[in-house]
C-alpha positions as CSV (number, residue, x, y, z in Angstrom):
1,X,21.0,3.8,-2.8
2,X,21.3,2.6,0.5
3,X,19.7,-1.0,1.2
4,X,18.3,-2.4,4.6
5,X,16.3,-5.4,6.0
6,X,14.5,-5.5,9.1
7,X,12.7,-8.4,10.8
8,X,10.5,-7.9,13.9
9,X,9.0,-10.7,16.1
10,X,6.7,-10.5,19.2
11,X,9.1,-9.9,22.3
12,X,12.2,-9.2,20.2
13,X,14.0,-5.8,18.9
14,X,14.1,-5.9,15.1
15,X,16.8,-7.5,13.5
16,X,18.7,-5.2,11.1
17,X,21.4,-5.9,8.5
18,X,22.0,-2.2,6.8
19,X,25.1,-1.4,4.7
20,X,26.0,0.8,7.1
21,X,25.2,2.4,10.0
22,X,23.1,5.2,8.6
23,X,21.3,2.9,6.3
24,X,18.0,2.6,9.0
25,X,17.2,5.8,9.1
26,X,17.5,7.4,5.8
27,X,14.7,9.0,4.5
28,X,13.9,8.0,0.8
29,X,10.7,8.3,-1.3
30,X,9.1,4.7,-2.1
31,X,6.8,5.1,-5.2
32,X,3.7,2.5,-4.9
33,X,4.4,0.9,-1.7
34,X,2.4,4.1,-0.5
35,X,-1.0,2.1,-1.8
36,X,-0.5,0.4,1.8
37,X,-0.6,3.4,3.6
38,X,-3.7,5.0,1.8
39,X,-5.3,1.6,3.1
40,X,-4.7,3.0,6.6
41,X,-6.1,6.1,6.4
42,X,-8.8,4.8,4.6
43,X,-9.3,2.7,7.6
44,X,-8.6,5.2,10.5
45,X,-11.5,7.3,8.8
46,X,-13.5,3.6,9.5
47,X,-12.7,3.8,12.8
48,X,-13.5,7.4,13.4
49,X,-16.8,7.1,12.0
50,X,-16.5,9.0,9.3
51,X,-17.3,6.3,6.6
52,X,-19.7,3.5,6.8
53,X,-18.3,0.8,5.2
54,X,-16.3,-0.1,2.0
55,X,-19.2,-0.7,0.3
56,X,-20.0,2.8,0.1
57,X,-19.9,4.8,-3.1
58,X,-16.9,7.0,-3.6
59,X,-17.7,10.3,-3.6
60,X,-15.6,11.8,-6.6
61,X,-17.0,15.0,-7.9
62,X,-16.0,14.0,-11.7
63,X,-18.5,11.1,-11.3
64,X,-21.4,13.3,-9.8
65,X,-23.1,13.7,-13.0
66,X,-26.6,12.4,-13.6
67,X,-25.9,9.0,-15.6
68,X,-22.8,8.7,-15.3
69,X,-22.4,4.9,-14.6
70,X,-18.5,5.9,-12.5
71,X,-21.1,7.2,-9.8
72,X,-21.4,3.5,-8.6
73,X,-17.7,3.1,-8.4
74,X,-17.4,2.0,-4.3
75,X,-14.3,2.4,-1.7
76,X,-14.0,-1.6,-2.5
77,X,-13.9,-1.3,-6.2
78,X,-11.1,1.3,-5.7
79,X,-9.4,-0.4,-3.0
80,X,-9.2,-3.4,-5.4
81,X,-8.0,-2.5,-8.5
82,X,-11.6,-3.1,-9.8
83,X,-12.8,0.5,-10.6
84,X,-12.9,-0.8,-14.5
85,X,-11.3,2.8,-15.3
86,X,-9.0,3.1,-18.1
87,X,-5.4,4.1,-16.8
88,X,-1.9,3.1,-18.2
89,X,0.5,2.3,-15.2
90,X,4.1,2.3,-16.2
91,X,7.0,4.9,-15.0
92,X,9.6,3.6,-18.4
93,X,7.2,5.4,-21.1
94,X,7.0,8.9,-21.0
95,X,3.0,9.1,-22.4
96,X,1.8,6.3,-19.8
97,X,-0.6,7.9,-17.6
98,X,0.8,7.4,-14.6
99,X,4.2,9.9,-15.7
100,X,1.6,12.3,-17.2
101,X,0.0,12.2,-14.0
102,X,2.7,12.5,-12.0
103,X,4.4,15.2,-14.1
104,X,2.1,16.8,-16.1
105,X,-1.0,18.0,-14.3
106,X,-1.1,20.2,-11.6
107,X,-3.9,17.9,-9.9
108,X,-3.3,14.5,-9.6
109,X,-6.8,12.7,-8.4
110,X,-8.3,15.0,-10.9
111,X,-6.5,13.3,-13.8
112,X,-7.3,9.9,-13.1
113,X,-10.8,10.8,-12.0
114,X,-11.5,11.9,-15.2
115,X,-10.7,9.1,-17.2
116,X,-13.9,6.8,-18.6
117,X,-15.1,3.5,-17.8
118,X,-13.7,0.5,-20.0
119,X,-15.1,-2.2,-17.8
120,X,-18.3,-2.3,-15.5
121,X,-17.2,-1.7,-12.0
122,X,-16.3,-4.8,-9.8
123,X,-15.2,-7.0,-12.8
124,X,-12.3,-6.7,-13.8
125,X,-8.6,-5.8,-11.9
126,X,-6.3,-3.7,-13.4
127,X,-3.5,-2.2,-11.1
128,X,-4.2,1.8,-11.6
129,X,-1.7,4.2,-9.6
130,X,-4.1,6.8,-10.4
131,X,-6.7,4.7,-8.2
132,X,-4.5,5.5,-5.2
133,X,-4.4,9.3,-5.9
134,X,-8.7,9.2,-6.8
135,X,-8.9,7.8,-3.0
136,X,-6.4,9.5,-1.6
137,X,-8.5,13.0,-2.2
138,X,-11.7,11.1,-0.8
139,X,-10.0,10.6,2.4
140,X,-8.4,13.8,2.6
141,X,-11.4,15.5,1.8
142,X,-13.3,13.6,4.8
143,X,-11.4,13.7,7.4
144,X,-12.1,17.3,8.0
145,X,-13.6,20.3,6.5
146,X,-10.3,22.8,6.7
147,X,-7.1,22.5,4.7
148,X,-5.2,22.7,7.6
149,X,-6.5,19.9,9.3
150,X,-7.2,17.5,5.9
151,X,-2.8,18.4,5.2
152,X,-2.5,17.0,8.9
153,X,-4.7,13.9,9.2
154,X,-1.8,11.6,8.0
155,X,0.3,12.9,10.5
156,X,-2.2,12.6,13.4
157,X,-4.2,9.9,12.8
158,X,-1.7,7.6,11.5
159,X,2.4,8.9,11.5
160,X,2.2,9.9,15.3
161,X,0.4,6.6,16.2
162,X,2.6,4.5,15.0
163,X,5.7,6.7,15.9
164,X,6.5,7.1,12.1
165,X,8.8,10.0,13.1
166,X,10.2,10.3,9.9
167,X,7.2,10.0,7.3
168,X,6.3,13.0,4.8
169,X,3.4,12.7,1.9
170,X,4.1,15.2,-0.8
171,X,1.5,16.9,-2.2
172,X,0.8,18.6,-5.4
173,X,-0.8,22.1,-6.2
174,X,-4.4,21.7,-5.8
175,X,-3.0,20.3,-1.8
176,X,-3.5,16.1,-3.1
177,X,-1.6,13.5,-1.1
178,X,0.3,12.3,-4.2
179,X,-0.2,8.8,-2.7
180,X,0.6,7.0,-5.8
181,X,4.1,8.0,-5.4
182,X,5.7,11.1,-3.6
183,X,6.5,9.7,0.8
184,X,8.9,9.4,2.1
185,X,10.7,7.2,5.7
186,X,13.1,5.3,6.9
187,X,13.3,1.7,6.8
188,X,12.3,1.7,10.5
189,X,9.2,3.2,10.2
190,X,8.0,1.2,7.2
191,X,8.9,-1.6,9.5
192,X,6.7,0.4,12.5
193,X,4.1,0.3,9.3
194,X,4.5,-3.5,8.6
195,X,4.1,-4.6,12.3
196,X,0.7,-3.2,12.6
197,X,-0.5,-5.6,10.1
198,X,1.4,-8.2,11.1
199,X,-0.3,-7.6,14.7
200,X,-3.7,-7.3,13.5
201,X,-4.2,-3.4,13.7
202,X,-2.5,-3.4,16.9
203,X,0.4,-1.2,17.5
204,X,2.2,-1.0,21.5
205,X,-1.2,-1.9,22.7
206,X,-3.0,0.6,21.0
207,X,-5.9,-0.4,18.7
208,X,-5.3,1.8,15.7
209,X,-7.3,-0.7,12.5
210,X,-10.8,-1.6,12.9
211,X,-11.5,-5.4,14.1
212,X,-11.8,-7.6,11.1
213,X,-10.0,-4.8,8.8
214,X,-6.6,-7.0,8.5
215,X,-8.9,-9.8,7.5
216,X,-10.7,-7.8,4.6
217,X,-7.1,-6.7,3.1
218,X,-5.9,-10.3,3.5
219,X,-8.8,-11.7,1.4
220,X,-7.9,-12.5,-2.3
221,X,-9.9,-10.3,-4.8
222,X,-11.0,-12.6,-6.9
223,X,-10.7,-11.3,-10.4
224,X,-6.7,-10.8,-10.0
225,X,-4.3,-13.0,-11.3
226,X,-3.8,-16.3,-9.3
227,X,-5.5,-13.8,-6.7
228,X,-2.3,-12.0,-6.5
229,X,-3.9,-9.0,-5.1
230,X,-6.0,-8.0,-1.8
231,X,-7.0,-4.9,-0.8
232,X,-3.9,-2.0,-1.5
233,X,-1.5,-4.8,-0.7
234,X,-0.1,-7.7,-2.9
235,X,-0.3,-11.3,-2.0
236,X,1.2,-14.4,-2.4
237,X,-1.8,-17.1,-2.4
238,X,-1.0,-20.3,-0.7
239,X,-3.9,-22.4,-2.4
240,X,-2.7,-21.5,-5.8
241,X,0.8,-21.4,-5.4
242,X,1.6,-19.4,-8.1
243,X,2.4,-15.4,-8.8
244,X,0.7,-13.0,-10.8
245,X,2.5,-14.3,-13.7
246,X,1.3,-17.9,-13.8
247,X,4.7,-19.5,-12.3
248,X,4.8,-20.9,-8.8
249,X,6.9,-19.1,-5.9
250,X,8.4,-20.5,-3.2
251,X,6.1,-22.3,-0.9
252,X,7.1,-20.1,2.0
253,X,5.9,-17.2,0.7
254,X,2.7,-18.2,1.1
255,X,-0.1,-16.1,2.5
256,X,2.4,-13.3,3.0
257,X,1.1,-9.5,2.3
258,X,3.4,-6.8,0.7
259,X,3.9,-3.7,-0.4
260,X,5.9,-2.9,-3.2
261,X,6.8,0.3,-4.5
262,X,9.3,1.4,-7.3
263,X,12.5,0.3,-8.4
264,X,13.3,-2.5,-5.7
265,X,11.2,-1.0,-2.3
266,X,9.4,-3.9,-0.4
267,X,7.6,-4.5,2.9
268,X,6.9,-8.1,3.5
269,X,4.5,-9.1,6.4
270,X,4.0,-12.3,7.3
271,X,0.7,-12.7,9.4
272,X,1.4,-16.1,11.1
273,X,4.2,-16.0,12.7
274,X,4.2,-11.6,13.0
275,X,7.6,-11.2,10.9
276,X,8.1,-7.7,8.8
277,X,10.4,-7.5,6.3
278,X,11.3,-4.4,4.8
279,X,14.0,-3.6,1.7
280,X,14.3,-0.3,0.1
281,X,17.1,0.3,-2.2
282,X,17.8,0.3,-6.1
283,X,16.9,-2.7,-8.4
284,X,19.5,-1.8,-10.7
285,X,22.2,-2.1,-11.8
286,X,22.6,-5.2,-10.0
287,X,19.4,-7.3,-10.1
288,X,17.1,-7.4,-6.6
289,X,15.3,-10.7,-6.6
290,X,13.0,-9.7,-4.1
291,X,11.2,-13.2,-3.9
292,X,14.0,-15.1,-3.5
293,X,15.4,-12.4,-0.5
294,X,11.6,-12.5,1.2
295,X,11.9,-16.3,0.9
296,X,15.6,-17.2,2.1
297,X,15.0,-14.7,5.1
298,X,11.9,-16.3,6.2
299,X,13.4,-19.5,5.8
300,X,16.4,-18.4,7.8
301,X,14.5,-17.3,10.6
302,X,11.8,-20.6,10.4
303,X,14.7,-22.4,11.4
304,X,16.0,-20.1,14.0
305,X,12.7,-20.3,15.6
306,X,10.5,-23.1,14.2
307,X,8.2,-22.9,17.1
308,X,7.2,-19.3,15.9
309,X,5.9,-21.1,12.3
């Protein structure tokens, strides 16, 4: 598969270093780096009005039931990882839920929806694809009250803001985003994706994020790993120093956001000095160290422009 880098700076063009001259704008599907994008929609319906706050409970049908303690699931909980639901993310083993999802039911957010508490909401993290698909449908099923117009909020509200000619959402047959998995765009416009984070919600002078709303995805959730995760986006934390795994990363790296999505697909954003990197391509057969790329890059260009660090 193709591979391509982009890095964008205030006032400049974006760098680009593709294999060949086709390599920016293919389209190819990215797997969970779409967990970023849900985070936008999620907040486009903030700015609209049509949620409150992420404090809010989620309103999933499944969880409607009198008792049912999933009812106090919130947007937070869900944007965290922290919905204490039991789900089985993996895309090698073909009984994991998220393959079974993906492949076996005909309704994606209904699959994960219905699957039971195993911790109390809020208290534990547990990376769920299915999570992505559960919100997804809430934020379909807000932003308007046809089909037409739900199918055609991303597009609106989000694609044709950002001038993401090129993005697509699959959905399955009950009409869900499969957000967890199933988008598709060209390197460009992940990198049109990365520089509205990187410029705090901001995108060609247009507002398009709520004020503050960079700020709440940035912010550790605490009861992730070396607080390796913020809201729908991984993190590297520069006060612990160290990865999801326990072992430190190269210092650079931190405070930088990311996406990542399957088999080698990455979008880096570093806040400070506004730099988006972006990567999509195969992780095999020959290994993609996508730590030590992020890091040599951002190097590269610290000394290329120290002033901007």
């Amino acid at each position: 598969m193709v591979c391509c880098q982009h890095a964008k700076r205030v006032g400049q063009t974006p760098a680009e270093v593709p294999q060949n001259q086709q390599a920016g704008n293919q389209q190819t599907s990215r797997g969970q780096i779409l967990a970023a994008h849900n985070l936008a929609l999620f907040a486009r319906l903030l700015a609209l009005g049509k949620i409150g706050g992420v404090e809010e409970r989620a309103p999933v049908p499944e969880w409607s039931a009198p008792g049912d303690p999933r009812g106090a699931i919130t947007y937070d909980q869900l944007l965290r990882m922290t919905s204490g639901l039991e789900f089985f993310s993996n895309y090698l083993l073909p009984w994991s839920d998220s393959l079974r999802m993906l492949f076996a039911s005909s309704d994606v957010a209904a699959f994960a929806a219905a699957k039971e508490l195993v911790h109390p909401p809020g208290t534990v993290w547990s990376y769920s694809d299915g999570t992505c698909n559960i919100l997804a449908r809430c934020i379909r099923t807000l932003a308007a009250d046809d089909a037409e117009s739900q199918l055609l909020f991303p597009q609106r509200e989000l694609f044709a803001l950002l001038s993401m000619s090129t993005a697509e959402i699959s959905v399955d047959a009950a009409g869900n985003w499969v957000s967890s998995s199933l988008m598709q765009a060209s390197a460009r416009d992940w990198a049109r994706f990365g520089w509205l984070y990187a410029n705090d919600g901001v995108f060609e002078g247009r507002t398009i994020l709520p004020a503050g709303w960079v700020d709440y995805v940035a912010k550790p959730t605490p009861s992730s790993p070396e607080h390796c995760y913020g809201a729908h986006f991984w993190r590297y934390d520069a006060e612990s120093g160290k990865k999801q795994s326990g072992k430190p990363f190269p210092p650079i790296l931190g405070g930088v956001l990311y996406a990542s999505g399957h088999d080698g697909q990455f979008v880096w954003i570093d806040r400070d000095p506004r730099i988006v990197l972006v990567r999509l391509g195969a992780a095999a057969p020959a290994r993609f160290d996508g730590e030590t790329f992020a890091s040599e890059v951002l190097a590269a260009l610290a000394v290329a422009a120290p002033q901007s660090r």
